[in-house]
N, C-alpha and C positions, 0 to 999 in steps of 0.2 A: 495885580495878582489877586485871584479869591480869595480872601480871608480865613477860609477855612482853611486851605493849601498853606496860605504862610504861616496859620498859628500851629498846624502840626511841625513844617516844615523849620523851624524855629525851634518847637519843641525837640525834633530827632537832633539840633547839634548841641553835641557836647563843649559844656563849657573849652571845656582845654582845648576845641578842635578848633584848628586852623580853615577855615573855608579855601575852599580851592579853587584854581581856575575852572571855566568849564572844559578847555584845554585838556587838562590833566583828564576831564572824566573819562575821554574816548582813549582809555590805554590800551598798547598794544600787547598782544600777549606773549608771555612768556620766552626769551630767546631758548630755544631745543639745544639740547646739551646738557642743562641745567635743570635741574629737580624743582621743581615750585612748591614741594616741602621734602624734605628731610629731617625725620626725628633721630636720634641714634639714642638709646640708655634714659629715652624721656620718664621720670616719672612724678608722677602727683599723689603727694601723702597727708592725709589729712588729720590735725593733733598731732601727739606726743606721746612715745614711752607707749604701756599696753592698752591704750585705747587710740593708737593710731590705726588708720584706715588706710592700706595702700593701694588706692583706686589705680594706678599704674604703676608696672612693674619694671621697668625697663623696656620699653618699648622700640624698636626699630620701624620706620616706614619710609618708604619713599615714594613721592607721588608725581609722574610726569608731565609735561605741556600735552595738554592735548586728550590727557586721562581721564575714561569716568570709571572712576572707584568705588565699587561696594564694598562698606566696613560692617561685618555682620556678626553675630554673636547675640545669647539672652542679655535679656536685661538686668542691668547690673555691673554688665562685662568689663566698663570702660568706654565704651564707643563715644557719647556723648563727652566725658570727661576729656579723648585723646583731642575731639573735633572743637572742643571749645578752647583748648589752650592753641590749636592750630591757629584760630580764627583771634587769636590775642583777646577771648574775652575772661579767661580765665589762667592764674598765675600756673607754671609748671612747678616742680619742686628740684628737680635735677635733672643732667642731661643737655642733650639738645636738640631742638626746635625752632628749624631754621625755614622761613617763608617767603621767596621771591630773594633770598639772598638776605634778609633781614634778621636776626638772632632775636626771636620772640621772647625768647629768657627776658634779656635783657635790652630789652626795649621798656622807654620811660612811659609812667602812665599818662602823658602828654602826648605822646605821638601816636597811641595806639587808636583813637578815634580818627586822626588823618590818614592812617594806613589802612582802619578796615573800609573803609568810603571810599579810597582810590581803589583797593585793592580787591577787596572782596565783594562776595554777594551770596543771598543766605533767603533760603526759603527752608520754612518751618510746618511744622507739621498741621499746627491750626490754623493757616494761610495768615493772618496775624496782618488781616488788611484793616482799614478805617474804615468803621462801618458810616462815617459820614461823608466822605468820597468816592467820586467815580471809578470806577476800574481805570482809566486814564489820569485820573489826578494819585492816585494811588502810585502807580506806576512812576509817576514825576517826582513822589518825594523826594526819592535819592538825588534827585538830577538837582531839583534846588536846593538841597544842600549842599550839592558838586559846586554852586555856581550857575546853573545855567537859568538863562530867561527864561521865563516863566511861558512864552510861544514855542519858543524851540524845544521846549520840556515837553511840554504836552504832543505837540508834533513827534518826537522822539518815541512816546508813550504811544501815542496810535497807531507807528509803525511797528510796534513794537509787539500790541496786540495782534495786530490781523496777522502776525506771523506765525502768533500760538492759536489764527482761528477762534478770535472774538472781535473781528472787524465792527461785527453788529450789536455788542457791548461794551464798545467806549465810553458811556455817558449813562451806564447804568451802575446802580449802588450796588454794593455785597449782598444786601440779602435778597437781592433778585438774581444771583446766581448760584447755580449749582452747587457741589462741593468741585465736582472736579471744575468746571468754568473759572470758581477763587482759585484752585491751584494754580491753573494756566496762569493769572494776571500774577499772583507772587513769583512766576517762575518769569514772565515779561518782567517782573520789578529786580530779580535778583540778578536778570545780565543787563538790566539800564543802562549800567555805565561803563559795559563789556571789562568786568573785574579780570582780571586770570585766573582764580579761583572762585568756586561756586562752592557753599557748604550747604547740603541737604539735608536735616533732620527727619527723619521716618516721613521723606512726602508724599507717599500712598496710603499710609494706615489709614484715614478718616477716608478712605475712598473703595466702592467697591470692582473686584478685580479688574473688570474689563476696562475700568476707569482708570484704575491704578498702571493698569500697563499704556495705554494713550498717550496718561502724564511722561511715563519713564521713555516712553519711545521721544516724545518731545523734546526730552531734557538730553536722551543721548544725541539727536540729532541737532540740537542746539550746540552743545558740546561740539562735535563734530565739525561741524560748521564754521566754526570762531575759534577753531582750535587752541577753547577754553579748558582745563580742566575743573572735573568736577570729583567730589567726595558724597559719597550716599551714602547714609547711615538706614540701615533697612534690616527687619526683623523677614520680611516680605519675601519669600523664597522664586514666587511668581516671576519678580522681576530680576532675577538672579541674569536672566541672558542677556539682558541691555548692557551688564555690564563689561568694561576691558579686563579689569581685573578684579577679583574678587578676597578679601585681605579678615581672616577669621580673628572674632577676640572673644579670651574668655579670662576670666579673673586679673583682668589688667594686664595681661600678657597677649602678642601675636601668636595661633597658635596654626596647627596644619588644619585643610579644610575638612570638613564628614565627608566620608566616602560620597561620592555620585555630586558633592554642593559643588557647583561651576563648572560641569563638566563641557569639555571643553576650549577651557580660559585655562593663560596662561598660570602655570604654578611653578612658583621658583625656589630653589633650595631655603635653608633658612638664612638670615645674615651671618651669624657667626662661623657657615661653614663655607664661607663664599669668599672671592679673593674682594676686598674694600676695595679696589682701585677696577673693577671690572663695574662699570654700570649695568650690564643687563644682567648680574648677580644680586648686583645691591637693588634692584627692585625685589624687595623682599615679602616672601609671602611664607612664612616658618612657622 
């Protein structure tokens, strides 16, 4: 293995993290019936007494196989806050926060490296690639810390690419690509190891529109495809119609969309005035 590859490669696992088969990396997605997240009353409060901050307020969401979700709202709102306790990188404070059937509350901080690596996959807003590897060794990271050989990784990674339409930069560094071309290969690295959930932080801002909607057609059609779901955190109104649903937040609460936002996409009553035992109620957009 390159050297470079395994010193990052090494570097991304976490102590507590159990390395996995390569087996485990190709999971299947999500059985339908079942929610691949469900928050109900989540919230995250920060301090104590009159200098706490309640970045979430009670939250309800629910997110299905196969879904790509826009969570939208200014900054500030919560979006980030809801998306990082989803993705087990940040504690909740009450409620619940329930992912592929696993209780994120209360899940140990030992497991939580093994489950976002099987589980997830995460493209960010600064593509947050190595700027000392190839768009295909990039792409590999995740795979060698799934486990797998270092041939099959990268073989994996170059199919992986010409699927986002960069066949002809496999073997080329970050800063000889684009911005949108870095998105494409984060967005080949974040389904690698075909997660069930994709988390997207704002991945058009650093992009200009007609690039921005490219990426988001990709990611819906990738979605589509691998009937992965995906959550999009987007200020970006542009790419409002890529998405299935469209899910409003503002001061840490779900709230109902601006007239004319999604128009459309599905909008469903709020949760609390829905029967809990009807699932196409409880996909909640309130």
């Amino acid at each position: 293995m390159d050297d470079r590859v395994r010193g990052v490669a090494a570097g991304r696992a976490d102590a507590g993290d159990t390395r996995v088969a390569a087996g485990l990396a190709r999971t299947a997605p999500a059985a339908s019936g079942r929610p691949v997240v469900e928050c109900v009353g989540l919230t995250k409060v920060y301090g104590e007494g009159d200098t706490a901050v309640h970045a979430l307020r009670g939250v309800d969401l629910r997110v299905e196989p196969g879904e790509l979700l826009m969570l939208v709202g200014p900054s500030g709102c919560g979006k980030t806050t809801l998306i990082s306790i989803i993705a087990s990188v940040l504690d909740g404070s009450s409620g619940l926060c329930r992912v592929l059937g696993h209780d994120i509350l209360r899940m140990r901080e030992s497991e939580k490296p093994a489950f976002r690596l099987k589980h997830l996959g995460f493209c960010f807003q600064a593509f947050n690639l190595n700027p000392c590897l190839t768009a295909a060794e990039n792409v590999a990271v995740p795979l060698l810390i799934g486990g797998w050989r270092y041939g099959q990784a990268l073989a994996r990674s170059r199919e992986l690419l010409t699927q986002v339409g960069l066949a002809e930069k496999v073997d080329v560094l970050p800063d000889q690509l684009s911005g949108g071309q870095q998105q494409r290969v984060a967005i080949a690295r974040a389904f690698a190891q075909e997660p069930d959930l994709i988390v997207c932080d704002e991945p058009t801002s650093a992009l200009d529109s007609a690039t921005g909607e490219k990426v988001l057609g990709l990611i819906r059609d990738m979605t589509h495809r691998s009937h992965r779901s995906v959550i999009v955190v987007t200020h970006d109104a542009r790419i409002f119609r890529f998405a299935d649903r469209i899910v409003a937040m503002e001061d840490g609460r779900i709230v109902p969309l601006p007239p004319g936002a999604g128009s459309g996409l599905p909008v469903v009553p709020p949760a609390h005035a829905a029967d809990a035992g009807a699932a196409a109620s409880a996909d909640v957009l309130n």
